[in-house]
C-alpha positions in Angstrom: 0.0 0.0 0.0 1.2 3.6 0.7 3.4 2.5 3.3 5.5 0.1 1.5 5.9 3.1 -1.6 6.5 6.1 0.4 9.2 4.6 3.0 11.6 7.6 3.6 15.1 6.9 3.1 17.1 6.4 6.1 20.2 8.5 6.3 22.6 9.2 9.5 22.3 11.7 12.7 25.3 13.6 10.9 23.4 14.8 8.3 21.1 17.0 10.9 22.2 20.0 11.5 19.8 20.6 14.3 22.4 21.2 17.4 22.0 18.3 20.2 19.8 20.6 22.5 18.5 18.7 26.3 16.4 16.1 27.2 13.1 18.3 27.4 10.7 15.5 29.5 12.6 16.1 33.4 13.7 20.1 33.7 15.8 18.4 37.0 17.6 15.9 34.9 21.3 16.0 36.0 24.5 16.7 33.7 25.1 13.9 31.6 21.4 12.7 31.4 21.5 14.0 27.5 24.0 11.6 26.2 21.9 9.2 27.9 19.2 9.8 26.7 20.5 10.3 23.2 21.4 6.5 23.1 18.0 5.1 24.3 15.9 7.6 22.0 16.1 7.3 18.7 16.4 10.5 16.2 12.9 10.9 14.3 14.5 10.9 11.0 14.9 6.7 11.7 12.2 5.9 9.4 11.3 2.9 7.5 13.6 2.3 4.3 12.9 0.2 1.4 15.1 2.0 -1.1 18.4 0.9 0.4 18.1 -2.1 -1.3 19.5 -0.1 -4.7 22.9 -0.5 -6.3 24.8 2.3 -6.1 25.4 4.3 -8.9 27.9 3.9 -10.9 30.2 7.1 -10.9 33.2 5.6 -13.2 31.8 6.9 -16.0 30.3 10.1 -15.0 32.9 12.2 -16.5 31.3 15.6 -18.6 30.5 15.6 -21.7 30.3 12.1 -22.0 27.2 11.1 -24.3 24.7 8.8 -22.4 21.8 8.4 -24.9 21.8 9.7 -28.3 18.5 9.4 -30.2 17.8 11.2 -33.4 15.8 14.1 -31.7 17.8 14.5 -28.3 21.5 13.6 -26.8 21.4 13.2 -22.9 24.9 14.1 -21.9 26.4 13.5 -18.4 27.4 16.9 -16.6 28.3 17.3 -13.0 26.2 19.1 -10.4 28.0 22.3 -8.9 28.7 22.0 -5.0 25.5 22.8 -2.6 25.7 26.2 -1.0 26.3 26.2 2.3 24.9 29.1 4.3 26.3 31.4 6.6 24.7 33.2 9.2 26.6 36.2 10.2 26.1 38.4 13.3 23.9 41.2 12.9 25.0 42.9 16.1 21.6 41.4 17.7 22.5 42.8 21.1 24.5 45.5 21.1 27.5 43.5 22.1 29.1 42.5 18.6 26.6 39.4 17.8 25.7 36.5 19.9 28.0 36.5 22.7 27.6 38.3 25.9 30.2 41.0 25.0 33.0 40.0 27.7 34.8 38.0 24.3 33.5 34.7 25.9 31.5 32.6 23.8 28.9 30.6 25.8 27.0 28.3 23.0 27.4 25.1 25.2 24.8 27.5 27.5 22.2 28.1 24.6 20.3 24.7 25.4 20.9 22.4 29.1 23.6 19.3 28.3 24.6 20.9 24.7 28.3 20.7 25.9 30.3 17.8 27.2 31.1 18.8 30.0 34.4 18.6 30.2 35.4 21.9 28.1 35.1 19.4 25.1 33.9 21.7 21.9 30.8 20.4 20.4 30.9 17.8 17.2 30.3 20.4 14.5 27.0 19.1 12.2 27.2 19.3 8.4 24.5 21.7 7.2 21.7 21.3 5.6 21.2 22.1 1.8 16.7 21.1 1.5 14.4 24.2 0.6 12.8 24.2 4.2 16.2 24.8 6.1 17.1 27.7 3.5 14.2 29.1 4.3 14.5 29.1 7.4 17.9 30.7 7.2 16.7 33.4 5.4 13.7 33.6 7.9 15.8 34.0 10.3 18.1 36.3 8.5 14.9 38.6 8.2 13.8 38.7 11.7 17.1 39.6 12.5 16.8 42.9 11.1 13.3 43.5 12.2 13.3 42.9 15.8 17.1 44.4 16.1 16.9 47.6 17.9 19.9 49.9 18.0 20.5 53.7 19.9 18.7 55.2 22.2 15.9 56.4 19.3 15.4 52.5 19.0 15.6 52.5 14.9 15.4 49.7 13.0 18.6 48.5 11.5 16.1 47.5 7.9 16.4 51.5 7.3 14.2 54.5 6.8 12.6 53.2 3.4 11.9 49.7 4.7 8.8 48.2 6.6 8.8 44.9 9.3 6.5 43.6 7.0 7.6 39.6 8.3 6.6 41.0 12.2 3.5 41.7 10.2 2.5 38.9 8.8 3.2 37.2 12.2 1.1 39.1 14.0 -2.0 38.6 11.8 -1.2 34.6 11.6 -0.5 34.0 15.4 3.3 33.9 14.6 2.4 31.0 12.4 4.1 30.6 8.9 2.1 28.1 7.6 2.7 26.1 4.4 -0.1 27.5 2.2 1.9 30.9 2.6 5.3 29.7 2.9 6.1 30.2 -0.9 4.6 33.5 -1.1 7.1 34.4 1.9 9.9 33.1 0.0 9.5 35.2 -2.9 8.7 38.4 -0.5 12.9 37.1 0.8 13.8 36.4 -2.7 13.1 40.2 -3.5 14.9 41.8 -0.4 18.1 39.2 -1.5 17.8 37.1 2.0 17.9 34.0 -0.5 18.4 32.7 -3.8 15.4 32.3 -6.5 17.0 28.6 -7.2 16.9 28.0 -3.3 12.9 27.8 -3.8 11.2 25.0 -4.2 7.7 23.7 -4.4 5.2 24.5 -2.1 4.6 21.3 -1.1 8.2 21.0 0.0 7.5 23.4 2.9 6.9 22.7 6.3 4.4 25.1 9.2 6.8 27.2 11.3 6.3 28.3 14.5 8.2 31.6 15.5 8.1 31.6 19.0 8.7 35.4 20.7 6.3 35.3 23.3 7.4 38.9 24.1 6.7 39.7 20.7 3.7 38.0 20.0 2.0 39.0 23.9 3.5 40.9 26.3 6.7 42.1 27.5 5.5 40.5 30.7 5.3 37.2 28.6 9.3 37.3 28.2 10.6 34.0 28.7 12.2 33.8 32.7 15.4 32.2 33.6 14.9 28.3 33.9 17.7 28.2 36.5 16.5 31.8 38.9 12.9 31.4 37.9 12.4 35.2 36.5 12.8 37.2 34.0 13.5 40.9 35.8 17.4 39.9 34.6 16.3 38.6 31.4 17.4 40.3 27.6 17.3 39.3 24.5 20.7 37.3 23.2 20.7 37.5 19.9 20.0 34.1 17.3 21.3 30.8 17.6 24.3 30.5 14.6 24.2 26.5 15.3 20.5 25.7 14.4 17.8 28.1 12.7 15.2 26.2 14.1 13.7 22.6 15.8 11.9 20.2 14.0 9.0 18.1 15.6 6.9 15.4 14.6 3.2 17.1 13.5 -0.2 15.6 13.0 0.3 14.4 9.2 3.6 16.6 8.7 6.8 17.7 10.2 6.6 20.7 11.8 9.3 23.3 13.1 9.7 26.0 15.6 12.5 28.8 15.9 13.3 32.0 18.1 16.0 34.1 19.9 18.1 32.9 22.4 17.8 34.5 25.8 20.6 35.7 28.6 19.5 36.1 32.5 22.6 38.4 33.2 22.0 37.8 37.1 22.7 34.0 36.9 25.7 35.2 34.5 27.2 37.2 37.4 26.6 34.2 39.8 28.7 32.3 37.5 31.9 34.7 36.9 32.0 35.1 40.5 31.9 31.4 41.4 34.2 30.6 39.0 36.8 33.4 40.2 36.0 32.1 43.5 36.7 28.3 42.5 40.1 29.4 40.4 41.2 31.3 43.9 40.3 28.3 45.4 42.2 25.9 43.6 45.3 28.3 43.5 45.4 28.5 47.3 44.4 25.1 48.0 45.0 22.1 45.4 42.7 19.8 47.1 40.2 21.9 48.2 36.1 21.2 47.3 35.4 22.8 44.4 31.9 24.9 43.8 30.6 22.9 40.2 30.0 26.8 38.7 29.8 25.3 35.1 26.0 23.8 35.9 24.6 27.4 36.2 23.1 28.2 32.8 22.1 31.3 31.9 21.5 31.8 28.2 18.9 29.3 27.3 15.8 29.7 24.8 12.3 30.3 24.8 11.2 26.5 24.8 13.4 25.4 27.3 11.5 22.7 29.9 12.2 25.2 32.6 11.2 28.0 31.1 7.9 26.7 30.1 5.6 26.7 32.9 6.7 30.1 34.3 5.8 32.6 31.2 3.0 35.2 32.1 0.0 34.1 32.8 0.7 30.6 31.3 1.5 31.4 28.3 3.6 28.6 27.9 0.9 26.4 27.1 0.9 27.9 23.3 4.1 26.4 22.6 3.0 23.5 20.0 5.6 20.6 20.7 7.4 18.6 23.8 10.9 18.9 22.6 12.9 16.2 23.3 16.8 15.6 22.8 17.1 16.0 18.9 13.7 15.8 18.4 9.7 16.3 19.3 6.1 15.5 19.2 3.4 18.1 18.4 1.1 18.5 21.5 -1.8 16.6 19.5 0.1 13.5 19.4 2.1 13.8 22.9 -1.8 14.4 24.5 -3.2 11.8 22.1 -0.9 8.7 22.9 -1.9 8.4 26.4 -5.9 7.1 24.8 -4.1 5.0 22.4 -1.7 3.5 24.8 -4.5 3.2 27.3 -6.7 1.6 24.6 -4.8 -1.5 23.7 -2.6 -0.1 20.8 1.2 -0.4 20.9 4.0 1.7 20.2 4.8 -0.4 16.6 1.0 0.1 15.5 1.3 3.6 16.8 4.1 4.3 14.4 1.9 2.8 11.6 -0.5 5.2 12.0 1.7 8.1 12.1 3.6 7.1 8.9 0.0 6.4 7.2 -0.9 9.9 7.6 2.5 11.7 6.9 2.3 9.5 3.9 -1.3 10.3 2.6 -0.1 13.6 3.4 2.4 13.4 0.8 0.4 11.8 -1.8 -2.3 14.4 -1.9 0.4 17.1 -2.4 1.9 15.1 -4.9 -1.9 14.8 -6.7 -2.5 18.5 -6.4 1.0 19.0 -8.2 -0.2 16.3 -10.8 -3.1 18.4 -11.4 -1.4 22.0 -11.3 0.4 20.7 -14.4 -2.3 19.5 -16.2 -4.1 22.6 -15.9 -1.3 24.5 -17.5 -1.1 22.2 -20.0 -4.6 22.8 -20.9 -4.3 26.7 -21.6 -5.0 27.2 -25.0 -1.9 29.5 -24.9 0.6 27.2 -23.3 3.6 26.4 -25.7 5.0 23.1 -25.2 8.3 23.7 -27.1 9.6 27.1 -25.4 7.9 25.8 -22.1 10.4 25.1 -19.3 10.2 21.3 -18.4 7.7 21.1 -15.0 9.3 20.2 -12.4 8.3 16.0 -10.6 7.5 16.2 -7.2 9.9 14.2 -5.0 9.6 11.2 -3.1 8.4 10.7 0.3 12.2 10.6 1.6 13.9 12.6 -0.7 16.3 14.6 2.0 16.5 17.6 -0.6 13.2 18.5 -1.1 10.1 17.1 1.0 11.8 15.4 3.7 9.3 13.4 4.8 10.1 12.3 8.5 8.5 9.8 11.6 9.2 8.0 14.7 9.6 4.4 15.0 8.2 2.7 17.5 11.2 3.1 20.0 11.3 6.7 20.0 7.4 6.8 20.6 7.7 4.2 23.5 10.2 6.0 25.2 8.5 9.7 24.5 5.9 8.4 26.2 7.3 6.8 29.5 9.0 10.3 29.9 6.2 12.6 28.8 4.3 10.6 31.5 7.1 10.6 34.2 6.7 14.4 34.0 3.1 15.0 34.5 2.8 12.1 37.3 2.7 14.7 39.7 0.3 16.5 38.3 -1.5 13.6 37.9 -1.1 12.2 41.4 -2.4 15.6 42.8 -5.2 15.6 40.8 -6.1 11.9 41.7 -5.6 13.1 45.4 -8.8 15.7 45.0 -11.3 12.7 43.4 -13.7 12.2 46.4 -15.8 8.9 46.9 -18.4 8.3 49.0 -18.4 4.9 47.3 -15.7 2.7 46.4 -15.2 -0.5 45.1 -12.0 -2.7 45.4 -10.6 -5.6 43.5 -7.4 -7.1 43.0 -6.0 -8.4 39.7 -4.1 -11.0 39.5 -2.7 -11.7 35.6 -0.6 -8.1 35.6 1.6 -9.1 38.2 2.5 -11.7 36.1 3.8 -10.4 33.5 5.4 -7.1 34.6 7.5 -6.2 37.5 9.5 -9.7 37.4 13.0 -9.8 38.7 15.3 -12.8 37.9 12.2 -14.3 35.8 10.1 -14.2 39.0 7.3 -12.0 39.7 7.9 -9.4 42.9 4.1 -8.5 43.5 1.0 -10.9 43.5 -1.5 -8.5 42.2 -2.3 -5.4 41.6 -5.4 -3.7 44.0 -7.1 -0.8 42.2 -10.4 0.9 43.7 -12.7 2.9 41.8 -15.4 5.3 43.0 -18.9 6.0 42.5 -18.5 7.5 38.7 -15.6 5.2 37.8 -12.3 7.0 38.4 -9.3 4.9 39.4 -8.9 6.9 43.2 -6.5 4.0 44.9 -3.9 1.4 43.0 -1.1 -0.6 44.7 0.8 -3.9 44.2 0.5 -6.5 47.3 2.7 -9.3 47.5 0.6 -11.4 49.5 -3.3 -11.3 49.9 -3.0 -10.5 53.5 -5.3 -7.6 54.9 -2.0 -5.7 56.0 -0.9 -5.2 52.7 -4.0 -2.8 52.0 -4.1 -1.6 55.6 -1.4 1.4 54.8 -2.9 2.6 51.7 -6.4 2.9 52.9 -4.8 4.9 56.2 -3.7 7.3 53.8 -6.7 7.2 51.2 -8.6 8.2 54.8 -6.2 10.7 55.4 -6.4 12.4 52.1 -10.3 12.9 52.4 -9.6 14.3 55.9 -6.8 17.3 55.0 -8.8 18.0 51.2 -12.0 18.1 52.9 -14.2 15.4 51.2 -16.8 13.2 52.4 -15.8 10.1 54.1 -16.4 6.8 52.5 -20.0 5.3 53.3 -20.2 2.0 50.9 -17.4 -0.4 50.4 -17.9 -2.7 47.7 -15.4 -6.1 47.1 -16.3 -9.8 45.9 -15.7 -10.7 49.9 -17.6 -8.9 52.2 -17.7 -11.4 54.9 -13.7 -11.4 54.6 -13.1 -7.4 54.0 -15.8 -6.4 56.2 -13.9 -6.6 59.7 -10.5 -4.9 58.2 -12.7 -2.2 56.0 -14.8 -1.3 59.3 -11.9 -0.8 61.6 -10.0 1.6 59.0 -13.3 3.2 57.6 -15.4 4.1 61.0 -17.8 5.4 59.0 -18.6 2.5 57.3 -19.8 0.7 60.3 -22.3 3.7 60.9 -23.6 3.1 57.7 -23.9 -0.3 58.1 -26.1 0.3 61.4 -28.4 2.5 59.1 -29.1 -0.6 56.9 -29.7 -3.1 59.3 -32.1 -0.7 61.1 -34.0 -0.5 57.6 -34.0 -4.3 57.4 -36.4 -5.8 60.2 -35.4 -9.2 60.8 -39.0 -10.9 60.4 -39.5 -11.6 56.7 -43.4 -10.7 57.2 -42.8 -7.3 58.0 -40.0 -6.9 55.6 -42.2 -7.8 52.9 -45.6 -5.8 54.4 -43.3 -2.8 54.6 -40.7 -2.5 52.5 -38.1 0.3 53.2 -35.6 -1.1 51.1 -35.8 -2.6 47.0 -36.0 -6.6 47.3 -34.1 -8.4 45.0 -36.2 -8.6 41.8 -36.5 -12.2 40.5 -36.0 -13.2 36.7 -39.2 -13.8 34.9 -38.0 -16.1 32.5 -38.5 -19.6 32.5 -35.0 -21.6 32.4 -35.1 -25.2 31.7 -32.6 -27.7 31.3 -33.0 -30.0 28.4 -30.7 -32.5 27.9 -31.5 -35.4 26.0 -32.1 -35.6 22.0 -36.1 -35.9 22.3 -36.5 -33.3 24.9 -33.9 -30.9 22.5 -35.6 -31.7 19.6 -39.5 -30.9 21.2 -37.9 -27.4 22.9 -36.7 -26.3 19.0 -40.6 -27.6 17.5 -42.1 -25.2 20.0 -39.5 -22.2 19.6 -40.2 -22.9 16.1 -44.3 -22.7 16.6 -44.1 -19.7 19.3 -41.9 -16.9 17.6 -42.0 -17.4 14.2 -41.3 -14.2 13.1 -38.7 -14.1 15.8 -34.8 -14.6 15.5 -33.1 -17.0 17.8 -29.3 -17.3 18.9 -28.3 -20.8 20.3 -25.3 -21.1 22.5 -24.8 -25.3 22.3 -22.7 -27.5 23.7 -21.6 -30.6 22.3 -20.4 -34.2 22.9 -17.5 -34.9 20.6 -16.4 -37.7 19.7 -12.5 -38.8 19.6 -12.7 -40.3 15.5 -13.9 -36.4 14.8 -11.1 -35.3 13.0 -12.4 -32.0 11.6 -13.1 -30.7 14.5 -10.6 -28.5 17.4 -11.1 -30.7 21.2 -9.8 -28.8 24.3 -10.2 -30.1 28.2 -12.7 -29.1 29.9 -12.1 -30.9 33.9 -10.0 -33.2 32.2 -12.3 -34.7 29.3 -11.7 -34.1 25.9 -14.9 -33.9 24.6 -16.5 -30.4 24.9 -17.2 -28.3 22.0 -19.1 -24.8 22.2 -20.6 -23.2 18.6 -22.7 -20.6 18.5 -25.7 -20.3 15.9 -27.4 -16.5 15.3 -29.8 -17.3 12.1 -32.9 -15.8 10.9 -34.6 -19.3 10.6 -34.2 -21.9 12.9 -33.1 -24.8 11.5 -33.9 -28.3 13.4 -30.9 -31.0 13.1 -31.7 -34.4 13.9 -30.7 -35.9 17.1 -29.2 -32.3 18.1 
């Protein structure tokens, strides 16, 4: 199907030139934890391949000039494609300061993004850029809003000159600092024309990518600028120019790869924390060789706008905008990183997970590649269009093609593991929330098959079940492992369930449902005081004579089923119970859930034990008609 044709081609991490920014999940991971996590989740450009399966081409004979095919209306001759362009982003004097440092002639990139250094004063492995329409754009995006939002003097004029508008800011501000795709070709001939990039740089717009510029300053408030992750504020907080190593992020959207890009940001109060631990450490050392040693080099304090920490702390939670969880090299949109949680929840895995991702980035692809299709034959259906002086229209790409549309998405690894981290960070939050579900009503039972298969150490299982209690409208408000079925086990947890109620204010627990009552009910009553009150209340509403229970009832009896149930075992007794069903509902349908004898010499038929005999067999029958078999 569409899978198997538009597999991406799988090409290696040093062909990304986005810079190895932090583990995004856990804003208290310690040093070190990127590398970490770098090895156990995979890049999102691992996608499925069938195309390495190619011979490579032949390059012997590529020499210019050389004919290939010579026909008598056209000669193909072999040429050699010029070098890609690499860009350059030079700095614009974004700060004041000569460019993207912090104007003390230290540079501080290892700072821009937590864990982006070594560690060790190791320089960072320089990535080889990238050459596809969507990162040129993005350069010369970038390139623009350098100009725009640079302020310089104490007049504050813009650096794009007298004669020149901020027509990018603009456009942001009337598309929610969205660029999306439908407008991203217009926005690369607006750059084309101001010479941020080259006309042959373009490509088709169905190449491009959405592009989130994120400037919450910009786009909100200046209260909205983005606070220190390490200090918490942004009082001490400027502006610090662009990031030279990457122009932007890229994260995994809905049926497309999406990016984001911004500033970088400086908290100069952190900064000074900093220079004067580390003079302090360096007069430290010189004094005293074996002397403890402040670490000075974990205080960050340039970082950007999507950083983990900085997140949840913009003006009146403004953070929440931000369209991705970032991860180490990569991301999810917010519509998948909310939307895994139902389909882990609802039996799907990670591998059928990543099925459904590619299916949509790849229908994605094909109806762009239609609509180009259809482009072309539309101008080849103008009665003026010249087929002979026409330039040759342009194929659309593959799904993988790493020049042009880039298709990108996770495998199944990189989902699994986005997940047990996106989760690990909102547990809190979710623990807290559990905390405030009251119930008045709760009903306990223990399972016993996931203990068997999960927490197992050495091949053996730790825990014998797993207790979950739900209350009156079906929300999960207790879950613990036991290792033994022993009353003690559960004692703790519902001391503490009681506890909760207590300090949040709810009501206390009146019912207590479980599939022993005459075992739980001792243990639940001592715990649960209130339960025994309740359980007073009852009794006093049941009279023990069954004559007055029945004259006066104060509770519902049990209502008894009105059906007649009858046993029928024998072939005459079967066969007279079908003739009547038959003569009764005639117009009725009838489903038969039967039970057979089977016999050993029945060798088209599947035998299983039941108590040890081998010779059960259950079929079900749902007809319209009810057919009579003899001796049924």
């Amino acid at each position: 199907g569409i899978n198997t044709f538009f597999n991406a081609e799988k090409e290696s991490d040093d062909d990304e030139t986005d810079t190895a920014t932090p583990m995004q999940m856990d804003a208290d991971a310690p040093a070190g934890r990127a590398d970490e996590d770098a090895q156990k989740m995979p890049a999102v450009n691992e996608v499925h391949n069938n195309d390495n399966e190619r011979p490579p081409p032949d390059e012997s004979n590529n020499e210019p000039g050389r004919i290939i095919v010579e026909d008598s209306n056209f000669v193909l001759k072999s040429v050699i494609n010029p070098a890609p362009v690499i860009p350059s982003i030079d700095d614009d004097d974004d700060d004041g300061n000569g460019g993207g440092d912090d104007g003390d002639g230290d540079d501080d990139f290892d700072d821009d993004e937590d864990d982006d250094d070594v560690g060790d004063g190791t320089p960072k492995r320089k990535r080889k850029k990238r050459t596809d329409c969507q990162w040129l754009f993005m350069v010369a995006l970038q390139k623009r809003l350098r100009l725009e939002t640079n302020l310089k003097g104490a007049t504050g004029a813009n650096v794009i000159g007298a004669l020149d508008r901020p027509w990018l800011l603009e456009f942001l501000k009337e598309n929610n600092y969205w660029i999306r795709r439908e407008s991203a070709l217009h926005i690369a001939e607006k750059l084309v024309k101001f010479n941020h990039m080259e006309k042959k740089d373009v490509g088709l717009g169905g190449y491009y990518c959405d592009v989130k510029v994120w400037m919450p300053e910009q786009q909100y408030d200046i209260r909205a600028l983005p606070p220190c992750p390490n200090c918490q504020s942004n009082r001490n907080v400027v502006r610090h120019g662009w990031p030279d190593a990457h122009v932007g992020r890229s994260f995994v959207g809905l049926n497309r790869t999406q990016y984001c890009m911004g500033p970088r940001y400086k908290c100069s109060h952190c900064h000074e924390q900093r220079k004067a631990l580390e003079v302090a450490a360096e007069s430290a050392s010189a004094s005293s060789p074996g002397a403890e040693i402040t670490p000075y080099k974990s205080i960050k304090y340039t970082f950007m706008g999507w950083n983990a920490g900085t997140l949840p702390f913009i003006h009146r939670g403004l953070g929440e905008e931000f369209p991705a969880v970032l991860t180490h090299k990569s991301g999810v949109s917010k519509d998948w990183a909310l939307m895994l949680r139902p389909l882990f929840n609802s039996g799907m895995r990670s591998e059928a997970i990543a099925g459904l991702m590619l299916e949509l980035h790849s229908l994605e692809h094909y109806r762009l590649w239609t609509l180009h299709e259809r482009d072309i034959e539309a101008r080849r259906a103008e009665p003026n269009y010249d087929a002979t002086n026409s330039e040759p229209h342009e194929m659309f790409s593959s799904f993988g093609d790493r020049q042009k549309y880039r298709g990108e998405t996770p495998k199944s690894g990189y989902i699994s593991s986005f997940h047990k981290n996106f989760m690990k960070s909102i547990r809190p939050h979710q623990s807290k929330q559990v905390k405030i579900r009251g119930a008045f009503r709760i009903a306990i039972d223990v399972s016993y098959k996931e203990a068997k298969k999960l927490c197992r150490v050495g091949g053996k299982a730790v825990y014998v079940g797993l207790v979950t209690g739900v209350n009156e409208i079906g929300e999960i408000r207790l879950q613990f492992h036991i290792v033994s079925d022993s009353h003690e086990q559960m004692r703790a947890a519902f001391q503490a369930f009681k506890k909760t109620t207590e300090e949040y204010g709810l009501p206390p627990l009146e019912l207590y449902s479980t599939d022993n009552p005459s075992g739980d009910s001792k243990m639940a009553k001592e715990v649960f005081p209130t339960l025994r009150g309740k359980q007073d209340e009852l009794d006093q509403m049941s009279p023990n004579d069954v004559a007055a229970a029945m004259s006066k009832p104060r509770l519902p009896l049990l209502a008894v089923n009105p059906y007649d149930v009858r046993v029928v075992q024998s072939a005459d007794e079967i066969n007279t119970a079908i003739a009547a069903m038959k003569l009764v509902w005639k117009h009725r349908r009838i489903g038969l859930d039967c039970e057979w004898r089977v016999g050993d010499n029945s060798s088209q038929t599947w035998r299983y034990k039941v108590r040890g005999r081998r010779d059960s067999k259950i079929r079900t029958c749902c007809c319209s008609d009810i057919i009579s078999q003899p001796d049924c």
